[in-house]
C-alpha positions as CSV (number, residue, x, y, z in Angstrom):
1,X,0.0,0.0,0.0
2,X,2.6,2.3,0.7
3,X,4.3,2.0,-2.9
4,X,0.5,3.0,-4.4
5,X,0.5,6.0,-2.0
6,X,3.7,6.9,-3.1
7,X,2.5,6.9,-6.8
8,X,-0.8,8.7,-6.1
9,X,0.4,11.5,-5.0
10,X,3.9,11.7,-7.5
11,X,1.1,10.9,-10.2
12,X,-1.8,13.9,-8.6
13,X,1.7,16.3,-8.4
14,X,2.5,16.0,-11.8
15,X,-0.9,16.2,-13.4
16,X,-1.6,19.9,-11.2
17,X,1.7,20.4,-12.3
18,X,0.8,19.9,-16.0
19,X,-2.6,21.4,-15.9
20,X,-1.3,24.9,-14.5
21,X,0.7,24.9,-16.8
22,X,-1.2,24.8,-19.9
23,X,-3.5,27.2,-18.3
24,X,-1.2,29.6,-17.7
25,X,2.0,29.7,-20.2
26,X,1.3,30.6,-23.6
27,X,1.7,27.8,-26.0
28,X,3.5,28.9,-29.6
29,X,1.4,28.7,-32.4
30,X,2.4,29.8,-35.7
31,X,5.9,30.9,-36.5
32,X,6.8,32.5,-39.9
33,X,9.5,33.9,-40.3
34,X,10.0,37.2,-37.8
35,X,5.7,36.6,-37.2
36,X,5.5,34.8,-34.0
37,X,1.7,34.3,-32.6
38,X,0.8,33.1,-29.5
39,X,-2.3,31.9,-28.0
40,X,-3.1,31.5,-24.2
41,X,-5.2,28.5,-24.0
42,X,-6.7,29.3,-21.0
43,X,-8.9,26.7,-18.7
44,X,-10.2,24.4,-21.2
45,X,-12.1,21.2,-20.7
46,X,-9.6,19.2,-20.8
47,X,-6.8,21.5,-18.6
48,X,-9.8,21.5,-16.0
49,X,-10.0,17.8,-16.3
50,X,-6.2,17.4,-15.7
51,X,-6.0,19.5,-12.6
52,X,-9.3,17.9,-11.1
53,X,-7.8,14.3,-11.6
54,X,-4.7,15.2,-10.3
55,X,-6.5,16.7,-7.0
56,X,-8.4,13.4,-6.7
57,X,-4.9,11.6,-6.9
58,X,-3.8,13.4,-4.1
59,X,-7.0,13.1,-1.9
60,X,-7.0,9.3,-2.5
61,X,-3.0,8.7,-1.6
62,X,-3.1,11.0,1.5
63,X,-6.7,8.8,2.9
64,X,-5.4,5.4,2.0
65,X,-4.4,3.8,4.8
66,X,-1.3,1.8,5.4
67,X,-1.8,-2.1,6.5
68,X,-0.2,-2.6,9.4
């Protein structure tokens, strides 16, 4: 149990990790040349789902509880 803990939460990290990132770093979109436009993508469906998963990851490592 304590090795699923452990990947819980490393896993719920890196997906908040992921999902604040694509909602707040500009992504490149077009490049040509010296034009350069960039596009914030904002909090889409998807960033949303990425973040909430990643918060439920770390709910479920911190309440499961070790055998012992």
């Amino acid at each position: 149990m304590k090795i699923l803990k452990l990947v819980l939460m490393i896993v719920g990290v890196v997906l908040v990790v992921i999902g604040l990132y694509n909602a707040f770093v500009p992504q490149e979109v077009v490049s040509i040349g010296p034009l350069e436009v960039n596009a914030k993508e904002g909090l889409s469906n998807q960033t949303l789902a990425m973040i909430g998963l990643g918060i439920l990851a770390l709910i479920a490592g911190v309440l499961i509880k070790d055998r012992g």
